[in-house]
C-alpha positions as CSV (number, residue, x, y, z in Angstrom):
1,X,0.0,0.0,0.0
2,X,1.2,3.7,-0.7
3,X,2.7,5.4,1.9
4,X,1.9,9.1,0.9
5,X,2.0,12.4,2.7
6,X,1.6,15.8,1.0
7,X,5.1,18.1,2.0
8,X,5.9,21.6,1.4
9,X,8.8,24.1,1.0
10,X,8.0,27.9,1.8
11,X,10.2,30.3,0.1
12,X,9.7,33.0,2.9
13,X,11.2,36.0,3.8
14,X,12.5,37.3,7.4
15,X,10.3,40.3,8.2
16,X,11.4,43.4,10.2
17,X,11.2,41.9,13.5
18,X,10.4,38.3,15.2
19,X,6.7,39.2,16.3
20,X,6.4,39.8,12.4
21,X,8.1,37.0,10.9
22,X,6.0,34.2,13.8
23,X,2.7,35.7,12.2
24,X,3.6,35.3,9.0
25,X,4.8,31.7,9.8
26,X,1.8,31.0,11.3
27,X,0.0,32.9,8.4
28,X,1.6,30.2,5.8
29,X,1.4,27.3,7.8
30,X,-2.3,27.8,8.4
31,X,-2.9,28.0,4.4
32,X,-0.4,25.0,3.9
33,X,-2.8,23.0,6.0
34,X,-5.8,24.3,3.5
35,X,-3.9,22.4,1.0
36,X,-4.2,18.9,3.2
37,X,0.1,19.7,4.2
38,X,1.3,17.1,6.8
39,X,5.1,19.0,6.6
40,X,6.0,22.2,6.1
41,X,10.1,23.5,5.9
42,X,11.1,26.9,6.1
43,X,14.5,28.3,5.3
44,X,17.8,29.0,6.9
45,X,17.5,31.5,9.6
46,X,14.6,32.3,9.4
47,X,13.3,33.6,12.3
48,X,16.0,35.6,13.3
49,X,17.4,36.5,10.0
50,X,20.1,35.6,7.8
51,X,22.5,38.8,7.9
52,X,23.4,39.0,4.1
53,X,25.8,41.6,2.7
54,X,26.4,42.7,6.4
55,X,30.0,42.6,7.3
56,X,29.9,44.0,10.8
57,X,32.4,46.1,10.4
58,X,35.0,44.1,10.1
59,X,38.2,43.2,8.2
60,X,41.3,40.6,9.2
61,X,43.0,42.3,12.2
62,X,40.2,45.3,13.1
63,X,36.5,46.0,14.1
64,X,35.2,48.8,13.5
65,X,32.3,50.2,16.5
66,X,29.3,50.1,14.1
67,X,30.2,46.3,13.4
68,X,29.3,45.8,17.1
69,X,26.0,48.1,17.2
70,X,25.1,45.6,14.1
71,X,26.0,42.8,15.9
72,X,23.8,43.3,19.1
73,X,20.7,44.5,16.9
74,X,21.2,41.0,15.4
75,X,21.7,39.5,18.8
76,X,18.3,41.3,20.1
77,X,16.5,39.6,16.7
78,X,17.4,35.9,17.7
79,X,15.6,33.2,18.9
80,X,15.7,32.1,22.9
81,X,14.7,28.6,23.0
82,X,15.6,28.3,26.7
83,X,18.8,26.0,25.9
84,X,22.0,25.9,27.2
85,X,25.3,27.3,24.9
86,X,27.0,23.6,24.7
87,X,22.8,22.4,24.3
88,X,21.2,19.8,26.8
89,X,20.0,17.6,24.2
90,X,16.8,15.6,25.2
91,X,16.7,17.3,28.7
92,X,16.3,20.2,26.6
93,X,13.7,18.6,24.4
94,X,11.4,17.2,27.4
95,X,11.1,20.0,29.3
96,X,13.8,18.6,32.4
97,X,16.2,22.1,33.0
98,X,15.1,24.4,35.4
99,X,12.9,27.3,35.1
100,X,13.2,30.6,36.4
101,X,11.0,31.6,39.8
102,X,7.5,32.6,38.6
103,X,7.7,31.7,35.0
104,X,6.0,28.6,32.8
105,X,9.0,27.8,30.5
106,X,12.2,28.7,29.7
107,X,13.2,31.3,26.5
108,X,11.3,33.7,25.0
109,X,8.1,32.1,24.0
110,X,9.1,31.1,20.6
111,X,8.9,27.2,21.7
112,X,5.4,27.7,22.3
113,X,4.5,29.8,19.8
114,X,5.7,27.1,17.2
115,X,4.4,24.2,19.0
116,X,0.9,26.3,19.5
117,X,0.7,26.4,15.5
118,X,1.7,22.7,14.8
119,X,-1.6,21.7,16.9
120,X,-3.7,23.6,16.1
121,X,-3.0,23.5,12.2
122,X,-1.7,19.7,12.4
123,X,1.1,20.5,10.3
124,X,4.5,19.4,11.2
125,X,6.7,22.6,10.9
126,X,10.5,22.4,10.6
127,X,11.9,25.9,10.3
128,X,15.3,27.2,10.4
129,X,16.6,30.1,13.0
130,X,18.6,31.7,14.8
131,X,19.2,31.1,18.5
132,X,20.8,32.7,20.9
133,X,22.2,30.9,24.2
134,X,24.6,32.3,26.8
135,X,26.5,34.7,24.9
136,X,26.8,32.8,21.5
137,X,24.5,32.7,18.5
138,X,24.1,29.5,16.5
139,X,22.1,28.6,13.2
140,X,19.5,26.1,14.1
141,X,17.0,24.0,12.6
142,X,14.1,22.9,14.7
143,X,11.6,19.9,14.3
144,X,8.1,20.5,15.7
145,X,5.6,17.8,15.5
146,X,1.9,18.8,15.7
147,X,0.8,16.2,18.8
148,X,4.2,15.8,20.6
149,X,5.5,19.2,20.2
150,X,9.3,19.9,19.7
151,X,10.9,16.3,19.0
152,X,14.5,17.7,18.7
153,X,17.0,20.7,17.1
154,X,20.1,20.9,15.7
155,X,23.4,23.5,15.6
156,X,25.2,24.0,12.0
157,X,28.5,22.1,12.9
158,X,30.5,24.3,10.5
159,X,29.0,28.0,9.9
160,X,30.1,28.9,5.9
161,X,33.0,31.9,5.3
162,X,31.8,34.5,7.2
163,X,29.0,33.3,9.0
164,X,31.5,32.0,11.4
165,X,32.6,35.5,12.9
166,X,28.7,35.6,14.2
167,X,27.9,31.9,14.5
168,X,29.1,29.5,16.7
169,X,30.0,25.5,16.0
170,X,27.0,23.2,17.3
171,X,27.9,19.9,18.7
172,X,27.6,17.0,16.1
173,X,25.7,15.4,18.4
174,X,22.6,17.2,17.2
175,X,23.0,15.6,14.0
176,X,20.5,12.8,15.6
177,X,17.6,12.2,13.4
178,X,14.1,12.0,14.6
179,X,11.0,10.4,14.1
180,X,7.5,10.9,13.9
181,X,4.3,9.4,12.0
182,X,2.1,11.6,9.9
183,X,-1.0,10.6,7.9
184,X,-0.1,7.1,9.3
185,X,3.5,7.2,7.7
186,X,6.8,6.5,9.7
187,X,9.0,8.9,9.1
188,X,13.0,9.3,9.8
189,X,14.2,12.8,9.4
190,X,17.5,15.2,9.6
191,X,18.9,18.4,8.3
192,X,21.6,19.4,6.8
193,X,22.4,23.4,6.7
194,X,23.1,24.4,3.9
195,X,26.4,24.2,2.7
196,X,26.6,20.8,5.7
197,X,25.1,19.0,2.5
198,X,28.7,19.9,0.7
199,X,30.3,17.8,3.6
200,X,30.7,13.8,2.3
201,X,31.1,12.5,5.8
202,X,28.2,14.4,7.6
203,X,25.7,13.5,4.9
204,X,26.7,9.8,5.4
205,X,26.2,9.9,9.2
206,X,22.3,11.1,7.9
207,X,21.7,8.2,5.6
208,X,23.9,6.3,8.2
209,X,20.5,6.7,10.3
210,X,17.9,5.4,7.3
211,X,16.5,8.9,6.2
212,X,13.3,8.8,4.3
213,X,13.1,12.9,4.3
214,X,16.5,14.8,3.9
215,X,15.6,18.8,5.2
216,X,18.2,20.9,3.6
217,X,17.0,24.8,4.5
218,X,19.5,26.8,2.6
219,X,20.6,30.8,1.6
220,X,22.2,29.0,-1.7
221,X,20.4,30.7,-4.4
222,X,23.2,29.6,-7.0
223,X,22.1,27.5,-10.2
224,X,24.3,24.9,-8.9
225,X,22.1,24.5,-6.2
226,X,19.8,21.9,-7.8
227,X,22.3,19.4,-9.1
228,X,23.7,18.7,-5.1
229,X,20.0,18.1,-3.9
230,X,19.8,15.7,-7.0
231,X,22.7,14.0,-6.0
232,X,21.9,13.4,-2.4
233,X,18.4,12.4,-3.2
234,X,19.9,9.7,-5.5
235,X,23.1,9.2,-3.1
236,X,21.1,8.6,0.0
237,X,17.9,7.1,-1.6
238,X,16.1,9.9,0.0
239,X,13.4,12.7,-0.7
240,X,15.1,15.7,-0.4
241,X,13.0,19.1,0.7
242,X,15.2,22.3,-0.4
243,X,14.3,26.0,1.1
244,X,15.9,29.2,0.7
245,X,14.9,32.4,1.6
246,X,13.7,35.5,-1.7
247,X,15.1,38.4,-0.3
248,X,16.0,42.1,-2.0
249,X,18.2,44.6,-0.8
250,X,15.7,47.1,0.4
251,X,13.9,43.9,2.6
252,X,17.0,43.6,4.7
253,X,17.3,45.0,8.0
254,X,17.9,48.9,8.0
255,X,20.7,48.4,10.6
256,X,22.4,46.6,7.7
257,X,21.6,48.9,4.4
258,X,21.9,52.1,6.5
259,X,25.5,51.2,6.4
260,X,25.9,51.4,2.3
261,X,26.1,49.2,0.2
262,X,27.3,48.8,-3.8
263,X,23.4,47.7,-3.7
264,X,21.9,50.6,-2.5
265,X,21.6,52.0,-5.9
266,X,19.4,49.1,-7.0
267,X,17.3,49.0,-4.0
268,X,15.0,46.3,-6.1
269,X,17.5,44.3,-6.6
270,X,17.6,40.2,-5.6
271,X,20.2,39.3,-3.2
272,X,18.9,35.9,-3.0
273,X,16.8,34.8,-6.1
274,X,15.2,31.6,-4.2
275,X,15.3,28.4,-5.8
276,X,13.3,26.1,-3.2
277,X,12.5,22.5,-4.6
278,X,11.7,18.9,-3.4
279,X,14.0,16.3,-5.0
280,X,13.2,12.8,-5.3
281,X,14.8,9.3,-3.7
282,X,16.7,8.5,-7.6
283,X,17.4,11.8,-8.0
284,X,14.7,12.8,-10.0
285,X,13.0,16.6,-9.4
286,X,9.5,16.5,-7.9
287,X,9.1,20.2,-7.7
288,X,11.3,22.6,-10.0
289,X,12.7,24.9,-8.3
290,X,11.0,28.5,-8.1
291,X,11.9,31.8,-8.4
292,X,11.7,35.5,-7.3
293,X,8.1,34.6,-5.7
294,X,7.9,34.7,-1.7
295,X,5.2,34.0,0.2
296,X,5.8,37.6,1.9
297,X,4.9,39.4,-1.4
298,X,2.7,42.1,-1.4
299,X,0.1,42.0,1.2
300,X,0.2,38.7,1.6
301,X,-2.7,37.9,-0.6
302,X,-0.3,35.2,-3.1
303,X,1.2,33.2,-0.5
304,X,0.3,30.2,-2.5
305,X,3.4,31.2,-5.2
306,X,6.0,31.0,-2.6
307,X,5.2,27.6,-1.9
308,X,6.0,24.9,-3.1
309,X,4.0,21.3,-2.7
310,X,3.8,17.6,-3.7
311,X,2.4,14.3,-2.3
312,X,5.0,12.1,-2.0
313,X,5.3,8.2,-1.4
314,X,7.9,7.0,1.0
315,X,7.8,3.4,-0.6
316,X,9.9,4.6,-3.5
317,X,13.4,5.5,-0.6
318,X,12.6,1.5,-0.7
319,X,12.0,0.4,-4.0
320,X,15.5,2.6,-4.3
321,X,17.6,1.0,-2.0
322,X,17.2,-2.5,-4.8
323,X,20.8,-1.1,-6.2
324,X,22.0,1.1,-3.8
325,X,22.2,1.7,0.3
326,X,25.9,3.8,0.8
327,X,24.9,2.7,4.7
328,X,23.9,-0.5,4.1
329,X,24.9,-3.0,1.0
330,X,26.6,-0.7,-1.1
331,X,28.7,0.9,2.1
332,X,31.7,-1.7,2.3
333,X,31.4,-1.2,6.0
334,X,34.4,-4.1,6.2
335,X,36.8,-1.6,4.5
336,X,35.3,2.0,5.4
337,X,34.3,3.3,9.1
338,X,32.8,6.6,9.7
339,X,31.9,7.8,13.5
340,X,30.6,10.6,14.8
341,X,31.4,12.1,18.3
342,X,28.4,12.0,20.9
343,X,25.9,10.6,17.8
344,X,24.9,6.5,17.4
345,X,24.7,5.8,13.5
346,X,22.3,3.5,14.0
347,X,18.9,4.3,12.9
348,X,16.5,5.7,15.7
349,X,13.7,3.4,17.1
350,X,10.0,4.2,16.4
């Protein structure tokens, strides 16, 4: 028997400030479930923001003062999620660190927000974001599961180029897969961030642990994009959901284009052009990938062209693995060994 569920990308934008940016979440999630969604991914950072173009004032050897200004109005913009800077893991996850004296939960709401949303629409909402924990920021990815609430969340390992003078390493550890069951279909997932899904070794500890549904949220809006999703939806026998935020110059934060910028006399112009798709399990495209379209356009009246949907059937990561599992029967797991510090391989128990 088919084992469908109906998925969804959102090519959305980070608004002008978290309040904004939840709504508008919420906003898509609840039209997404109009369209009988089960899952629902939304792109790198964003809640929070990704900082593009921003160099907070720095070059090798100096910092300038107004680097730092942009620095805290970014740190102000991020996500609390009430965990700890090195992350707590499933104490974290079931509610198990301590709480303030006279308050509910721990962080800044956003938990609950997200969690609130999942129920009430039934949509299972993976987003990415940007969290703040001690003094550190890190770019997250968070899995939220419309009856059991958050199921888990992950740190980018290795922030790209510049992100790392803002982001911090996440533990590998957080590279644990979860699972869930929507519509009545079992369901392994993981993210990779971005450019993770460039690194060999940490997209084999994610097929290492049987995925069915590769997340990659992204800020790659490069043509060359597409062909890496292709190959890890064919490499790992996998469906593949791709998101990336459709930003212009004059949507950025003003604490970044008040600055300058070569862009500043193309106010119109695309920093990031898009290109969210859904890849199949031999490689094959599901969605195309889509272009200057956001769900945030306008007044919010086309969110339907920012997203991107298809039902999908989790049989054929089955039917694929006839010629090839790199974990499993293809792997040569006599002659190669990969392991990953504080993270089992093995493939998590329903």
């Amino acid at each position: 028997m088919p084992q469908k569920i109906t998925v969804a990308v959102a090519q959305a934008r980070t608004l002008s400030t978290l309040e904004t940016t939840l709504n508008a979440l919420k906003q898509v999630t609840q039209h997404a479930a109009s369209k009988g969604v089960h899952l629902l991914l939304f792109p790198e950072a964003y809640l929070g923001g990704y900082p593009r173009t921003c160099d907070f004032g720095t070059a090798v050897g100096a910092r300038e003062p107004h680097g730092r200004d942009q620095f805290l109005e970014y740190f102000r913009s991020a996500v609390d999620l009430g965990d700890t800077p090195t992350g707590a893991g499933d104490d974290w996850v079931e509610r198990k660190l301590p709480v303030a004296k006279g308050r509910d939960y721990r962080g800044d709401g956003t938990r609950e927000f997200l969690e609130k949303v999942a129920r009430e629409t039934g949509v299972f909402i993976a987003t990415g974001l940007i969290e703040r924990a001690g003094g550190s920021l890190y770019c997250s990815a968070l899995y939220v599961d419309p009856v059991r609430g958050v199921l888990g969340k992950r740190r980018k390992v290795m922030p790209t180029a510049s992100e790392r003078l803002v982001w911090a390493q996440g533990s590998p550890s957080t590279l644990k897969a979860i699972t869930t069951e929507l519509n009545g279909v079992k369901l392994t997932i993981a993210a990779a961030i971005c450019w993770e899904s460039f690194m060999p070794m940490l997209r084999q500890s994610l097929y290492s642990q049987n995925v069915n549904l590769y997340l990659a949220p992204t800020a790659d809006s490069r043509d060359t994009w597409l062909p890496l999703m292709r190959t890890i939806g064919g490499e790992g026998r996998t469906f593949v959901l791709s998101c990336n935020q459709c930003v212009r110059y004059n949507e950025l934060p003003s604490w970044i284009t008040q600055q300058g910028n070569a862009s500043k006399d193309i106010p119109d112009h695309y920093i990031s052009r898009g290109g969210s798709c859904i890849v199949g399990p031999l490689g094959e495209v599901v969605s195309e990938p889509i272009w200057e379209v956001s769900t945030d356009d306008a007044d919010g009246s086309k969110i339907g062209d920012g997203l991107v949907i298809s039902e999908i059937d989790l049989e054929d990561c089955e039917r694929g693995r006839l010629d090839l599992d790199v974990a499993g029967s293809y792997s040569r797991n006599d002659a190669f060994k990969l392991s990953v510090e504080g993270l089992d391989l093995n493939p998590p128990p329903f």
